[in-house]
C-alpha positions as CSV (number, residue, x, y, z in Angstrom):
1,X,0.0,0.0,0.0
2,X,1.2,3.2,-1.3
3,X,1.5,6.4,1.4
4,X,-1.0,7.8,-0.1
5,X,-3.4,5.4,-0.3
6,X,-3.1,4.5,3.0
7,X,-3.8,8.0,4.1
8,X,-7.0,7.7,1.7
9,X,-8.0,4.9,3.3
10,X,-7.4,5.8,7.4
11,X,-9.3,9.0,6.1
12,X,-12.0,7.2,4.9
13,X,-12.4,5.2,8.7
14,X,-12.0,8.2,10.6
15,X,-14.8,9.7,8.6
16,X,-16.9,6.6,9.0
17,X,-16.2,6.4,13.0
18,X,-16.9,10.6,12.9
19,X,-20.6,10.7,11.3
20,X,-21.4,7.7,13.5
21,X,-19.8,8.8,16.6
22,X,-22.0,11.9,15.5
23,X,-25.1,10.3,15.4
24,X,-24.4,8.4,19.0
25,X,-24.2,12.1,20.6
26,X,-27.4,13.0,19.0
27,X,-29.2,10.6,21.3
28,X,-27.4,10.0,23.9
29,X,-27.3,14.0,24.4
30,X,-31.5,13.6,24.2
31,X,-32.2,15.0,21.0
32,X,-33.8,12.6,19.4
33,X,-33.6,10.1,16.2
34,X,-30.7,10.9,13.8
35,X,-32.9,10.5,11.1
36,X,-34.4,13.1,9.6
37,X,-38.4,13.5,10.3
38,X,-39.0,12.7,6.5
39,X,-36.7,9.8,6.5
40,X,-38.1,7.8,9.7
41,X,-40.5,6.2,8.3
42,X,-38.4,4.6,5.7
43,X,-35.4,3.8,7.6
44,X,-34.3,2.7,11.4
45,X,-36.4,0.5,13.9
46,X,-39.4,1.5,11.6
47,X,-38.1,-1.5,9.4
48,X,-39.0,-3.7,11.9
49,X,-41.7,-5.7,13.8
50,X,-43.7,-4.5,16.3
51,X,-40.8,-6.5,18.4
52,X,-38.9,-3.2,18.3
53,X,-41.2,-1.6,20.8
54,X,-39.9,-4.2,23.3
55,X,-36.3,-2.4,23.4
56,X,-35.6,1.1,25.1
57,X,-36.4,3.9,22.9
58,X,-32.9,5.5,22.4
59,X,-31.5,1.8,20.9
60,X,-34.7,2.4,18.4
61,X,-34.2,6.5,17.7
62,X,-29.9,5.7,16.7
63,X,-30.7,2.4,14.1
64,X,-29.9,3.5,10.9
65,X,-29.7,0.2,8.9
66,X,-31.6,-0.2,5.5
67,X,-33.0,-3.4,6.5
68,X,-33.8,-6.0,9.1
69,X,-31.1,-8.7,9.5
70,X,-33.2,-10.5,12.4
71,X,-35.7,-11.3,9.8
72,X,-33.0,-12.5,7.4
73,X,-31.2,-14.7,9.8
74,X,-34.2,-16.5,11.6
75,X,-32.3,-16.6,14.9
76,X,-33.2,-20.0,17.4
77,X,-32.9,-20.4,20.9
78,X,-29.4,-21.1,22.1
79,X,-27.5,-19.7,19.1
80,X,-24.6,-17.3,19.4
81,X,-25.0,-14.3,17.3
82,X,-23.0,-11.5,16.4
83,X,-23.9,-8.1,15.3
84,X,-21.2,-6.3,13.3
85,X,-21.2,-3.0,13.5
86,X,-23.8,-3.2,16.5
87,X,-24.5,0.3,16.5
88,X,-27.0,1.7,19.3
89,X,-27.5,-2.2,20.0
90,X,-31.2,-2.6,18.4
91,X,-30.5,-5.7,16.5
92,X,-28.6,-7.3,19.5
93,X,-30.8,-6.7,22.3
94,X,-33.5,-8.0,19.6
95,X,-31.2,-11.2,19.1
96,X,-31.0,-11.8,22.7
97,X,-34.9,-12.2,23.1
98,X,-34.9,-14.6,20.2
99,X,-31.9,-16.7,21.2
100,X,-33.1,-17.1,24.6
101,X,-31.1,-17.3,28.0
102,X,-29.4,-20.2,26.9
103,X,-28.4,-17.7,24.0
104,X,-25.9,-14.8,23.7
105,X,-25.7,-11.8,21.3
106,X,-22.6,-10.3,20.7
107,X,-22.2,-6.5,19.3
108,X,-19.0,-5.2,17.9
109,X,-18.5,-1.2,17.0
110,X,-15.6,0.5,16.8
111,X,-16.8,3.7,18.0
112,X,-16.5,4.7,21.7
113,X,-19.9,6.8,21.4
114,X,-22.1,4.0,20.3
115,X,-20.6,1.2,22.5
116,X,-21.8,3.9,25.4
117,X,-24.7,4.2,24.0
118,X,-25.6,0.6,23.5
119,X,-24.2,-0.7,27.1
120,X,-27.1,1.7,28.5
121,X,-29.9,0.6,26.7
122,X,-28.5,-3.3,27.5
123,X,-28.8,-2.0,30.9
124,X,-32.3,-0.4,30.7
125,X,-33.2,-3.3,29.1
126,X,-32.2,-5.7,31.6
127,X,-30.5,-7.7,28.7
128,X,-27.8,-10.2,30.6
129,X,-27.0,-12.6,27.9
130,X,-25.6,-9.6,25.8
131,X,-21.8,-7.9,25.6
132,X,-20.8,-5.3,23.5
133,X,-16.7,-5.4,22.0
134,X,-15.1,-2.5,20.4
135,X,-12.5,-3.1,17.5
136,X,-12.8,-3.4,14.0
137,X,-15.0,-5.7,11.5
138,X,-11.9,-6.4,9.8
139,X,-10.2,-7.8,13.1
140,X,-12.9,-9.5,15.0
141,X,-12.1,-9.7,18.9
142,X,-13.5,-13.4,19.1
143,X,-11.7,-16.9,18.7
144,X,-12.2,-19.1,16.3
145,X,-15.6,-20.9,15.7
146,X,-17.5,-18.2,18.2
147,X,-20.4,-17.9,17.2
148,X,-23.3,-19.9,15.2
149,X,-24.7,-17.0,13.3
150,X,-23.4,-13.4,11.8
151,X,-25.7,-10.6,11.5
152,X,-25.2,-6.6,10.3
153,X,-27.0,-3.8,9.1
154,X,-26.1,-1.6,6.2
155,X,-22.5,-1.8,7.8
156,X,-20.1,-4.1,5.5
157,X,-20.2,-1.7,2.6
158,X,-18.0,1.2,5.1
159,X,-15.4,-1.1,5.5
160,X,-12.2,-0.4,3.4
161,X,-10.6,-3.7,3.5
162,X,-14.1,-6.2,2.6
163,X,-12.4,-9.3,2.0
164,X,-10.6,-9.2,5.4
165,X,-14.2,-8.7,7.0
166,X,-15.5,-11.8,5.1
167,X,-12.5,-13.7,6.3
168,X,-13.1,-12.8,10.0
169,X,-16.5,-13.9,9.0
170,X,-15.5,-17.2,8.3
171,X,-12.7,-17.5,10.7
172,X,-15.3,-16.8,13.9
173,X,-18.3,-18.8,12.4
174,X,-18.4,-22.6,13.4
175,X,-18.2,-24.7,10.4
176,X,-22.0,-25.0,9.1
177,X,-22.4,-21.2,10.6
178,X,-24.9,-18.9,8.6
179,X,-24.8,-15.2,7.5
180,X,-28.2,-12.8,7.7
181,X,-27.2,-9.6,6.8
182,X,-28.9,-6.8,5.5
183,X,-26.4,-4.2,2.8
184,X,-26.4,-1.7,0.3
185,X,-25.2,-3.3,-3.0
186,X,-24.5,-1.6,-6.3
187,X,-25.9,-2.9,-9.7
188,X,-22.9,-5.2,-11.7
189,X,-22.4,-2.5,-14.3
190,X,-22.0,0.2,-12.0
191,X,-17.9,1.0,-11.6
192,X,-16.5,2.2,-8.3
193,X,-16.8,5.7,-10.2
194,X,-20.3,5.5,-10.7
195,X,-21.5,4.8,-7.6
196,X,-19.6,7.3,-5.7
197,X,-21.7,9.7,-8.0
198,X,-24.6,8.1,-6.3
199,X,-23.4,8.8,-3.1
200,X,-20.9,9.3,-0.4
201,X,-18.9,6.7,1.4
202,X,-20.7,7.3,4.8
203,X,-23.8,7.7,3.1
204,X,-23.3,4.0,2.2
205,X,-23.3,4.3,-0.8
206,X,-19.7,5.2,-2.6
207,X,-18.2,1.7,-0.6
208,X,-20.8,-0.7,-1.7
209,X,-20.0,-3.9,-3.3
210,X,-21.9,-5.0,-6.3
211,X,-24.2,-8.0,-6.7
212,X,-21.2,-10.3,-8.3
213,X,-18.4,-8.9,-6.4
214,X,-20.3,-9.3,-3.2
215,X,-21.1,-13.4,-4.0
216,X,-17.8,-13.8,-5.3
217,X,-15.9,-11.8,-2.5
218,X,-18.0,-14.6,0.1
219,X,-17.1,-17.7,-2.0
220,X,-13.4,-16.9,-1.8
221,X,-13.5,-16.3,2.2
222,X,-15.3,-20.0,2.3
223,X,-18.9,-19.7,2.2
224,X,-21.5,-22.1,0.3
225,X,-25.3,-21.4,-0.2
226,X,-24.6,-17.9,-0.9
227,X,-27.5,-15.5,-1.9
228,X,-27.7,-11.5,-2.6
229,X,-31.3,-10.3,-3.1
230,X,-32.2,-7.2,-4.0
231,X,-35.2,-5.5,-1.3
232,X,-35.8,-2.3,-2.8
233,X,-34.4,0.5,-4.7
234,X,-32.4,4.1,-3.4
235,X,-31.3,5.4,-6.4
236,X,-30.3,4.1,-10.1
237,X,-28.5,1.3,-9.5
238,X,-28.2,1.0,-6.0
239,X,-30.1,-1.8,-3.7
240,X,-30.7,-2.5,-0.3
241,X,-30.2,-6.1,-0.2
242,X,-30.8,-9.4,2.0
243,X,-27.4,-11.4,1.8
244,X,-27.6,-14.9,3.1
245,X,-24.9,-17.3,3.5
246,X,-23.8,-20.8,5.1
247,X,-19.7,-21.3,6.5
248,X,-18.6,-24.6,4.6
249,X,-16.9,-25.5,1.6
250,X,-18.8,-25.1,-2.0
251,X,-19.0,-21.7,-2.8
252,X,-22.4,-22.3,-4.9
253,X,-24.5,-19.5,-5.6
254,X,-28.2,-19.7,-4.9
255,X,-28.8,-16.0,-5.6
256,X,-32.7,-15.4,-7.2
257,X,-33.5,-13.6,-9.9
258,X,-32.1,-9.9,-10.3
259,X,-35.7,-8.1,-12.3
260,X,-33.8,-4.9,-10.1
261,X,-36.0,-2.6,-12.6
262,X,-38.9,-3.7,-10.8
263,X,-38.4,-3.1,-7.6
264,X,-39.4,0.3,-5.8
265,X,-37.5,3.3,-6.3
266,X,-37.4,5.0,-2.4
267,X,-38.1,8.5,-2.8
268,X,-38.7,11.3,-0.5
269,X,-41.8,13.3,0.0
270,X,-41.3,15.7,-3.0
271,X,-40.7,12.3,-5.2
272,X,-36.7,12.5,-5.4
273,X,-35.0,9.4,-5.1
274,X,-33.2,9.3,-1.5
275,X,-29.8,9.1,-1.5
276,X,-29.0,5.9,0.3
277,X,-31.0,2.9,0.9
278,X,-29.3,2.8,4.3
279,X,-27.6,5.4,7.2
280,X,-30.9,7.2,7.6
281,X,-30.3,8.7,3.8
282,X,-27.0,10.3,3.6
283,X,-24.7,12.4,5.4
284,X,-27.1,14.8,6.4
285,X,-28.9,12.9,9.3
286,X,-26.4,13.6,12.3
C-alpha cells in the first residue's frame, strides 16, 4: 500500500467512526432520532416488527440500517450471534430475546460513542446474555468458531478492506455457521466511479460492493449457499439487499432472480429518489 493510499484509506475510517460517533451524541445527548423526520419512516427501527417496541427507545431513535437482518437470519434459541457493526444495540438486544437465555448476542463497534450508548440501553433493558466489543470488522475480537450465526445492518459496505471482513467472517463462524445480513449493493455494471456519483462513502453508498463482487468476495473467504437479493431500490443502481450465507466448503450461488428494474425506487416526500438505501439517507442525518 502506497502512502498515499493508505492515508486515503485511514481517512475514509476516521470519517466513517466521525458521522457515527456523531449520530451516537445526538441521542445519547436527548435529541432525538438521527434520522431526519421525513426519513423515519423509511429507515431505522421503523423497518422492523412491532418486536422493536420491546427495546428502550434510544437503541430504536440511533438504528440507521436499511433493513432487518433479524428477519433475514431467523435466529433459534441457544444460538450465538453477532452483530457487526452493532451500533446503538437494536439488533442485539433483539437477538438476545430470540436466542433465549441459553443464547448470547454479541455487538462489535468500533466507535466509543455508540458502544456507550448501546451498554445503556443493555442496561435499561435488563439484557444479561448480551456484551458489547469494540474493534474493528476487519479484526474480529472473538476466537475461532465463536459464534453460530453473523448478522449486520447496512455496515459491511464502510469497511475499506471487505475481503478481510469476510474472512473474520468465516474464521469466527463454526463450520456449518450462517450469514443474515442486511447491505447496500450496487448494480454489476456500475464501476467504483459511478456509484460514488450516487453517493458518499458514509452515506453508504460510494463503498458498496456489487451483486457479483459481493457473492464472489463470500465464496473466496469460504462460504456455500450464498444469496444476494435485491429489497428495494435508493437510487439508479443502487439496492438494499438481503445477503444470506452458510460457512462450509462449496461456494455455490443460490442468488434469485435480479428483475432490479422492478423493484421500488425509495423517494422522499417531494418524489426525489433518496440518496442511500441505508444510514438514515446520507450524510445529512447527524
Amino acid at each position: 500500500m502506497t502512502s498515499a493510499t493508505h492515508t486515503a484509506t485511514t481517512d475514509l475510517v476516521e470519517d466513517v467512526r466521525d458521522h457515527y460517533a456523531a449520530a451516537a451524541r445526538t441521542v445519547l445527548d436527548g435529541n432525538g432520532a438521527c434520522c431526519a423526520p421525513d426519513e423515519a419512516d423509511r429507515f431505522g427501527a421503523l423497518l422492523y416488527d412491532a418486536d422493536a417496541a420491546d427495546v428502550p427507545e434510544a437503541a430504536r431513535l440511533a438504528s440507521l440500517g436499511c433493513g432487518n437482518p433479524l428477519a433475514v437470519a431467523e435466529l433459534r434459541p441457544g444460538e450465538r450471534v453477532l452483530d457487526l457493526g452493532s451500533g446503538g444495540g437494536l439488533d442485539v438486544l433483539l437477538s438476545a430475546q430470540r436466542v433465549g437465555s441459553s443464547g448470547f448476542a454479541y455487538g462489535l463497534d468500533m466507535t466509543d460513542e455508540m458502544l456507550e450508548l448501546a451498554r445503556r440501553n443493555a442496561a435499561e433493558a435488563g439484557a444479561t446474555n448480551v456484551a458489547f466489543l469494540k474493534g474493528r470488522i476487519e479484526a474480529i475480537p472473538l476466537p475461532d468458531a465463536a459464534v453460530d450465526v453473523i448478522i449486520s445492518n447496512c455496515v459491511i459496505n464502510l469497511s475499506v478492506d471487505k475481503p478481510a471482513v469476510l474472512a473474520e467472517m468465516a474464521r469466527v463462524l463454526r463450520p456449518g455457521g450462517r450469514v443474515g445480513i442486511s447491505d447496500v449493493v450496487a448494480a454489476d455494471e456500475l464501476t467504483p466511479a459511478q456509484r460514488a456519483e450516487r453517493g458518499s462513502y458514509v452515506g453508504c453508498v460510494a463503498g458498496a460492493l456489487s451483486f457479483s463482487e459481493y457473492e464472489q468476495g463470500l465464496v473466496a473467504a469460504g462460504f456455500n449457499e450464498i444469496s444476494v437479493a435485491p429489497i428495494r431500490a435508493a437510487a439508479e443502481g443502487m439496492y438494499s439487499a438481503n445477503v444470506r450465507a452458510v460457512r462450509g466448503p462449496g461456494g455455490r450461488i443460490v442468488s434469485p432472480p435480479r428483475d432490479q428494474a422492478a423493484l421500488p425506487v425509495l423517494a422522499s416526500p417531494a418524489g426525489a429518489p433518496i440518496e442511500s438505501a441505508g444510514c438514515c439517507g446520507g450524510d445529512g442525518c447527524c
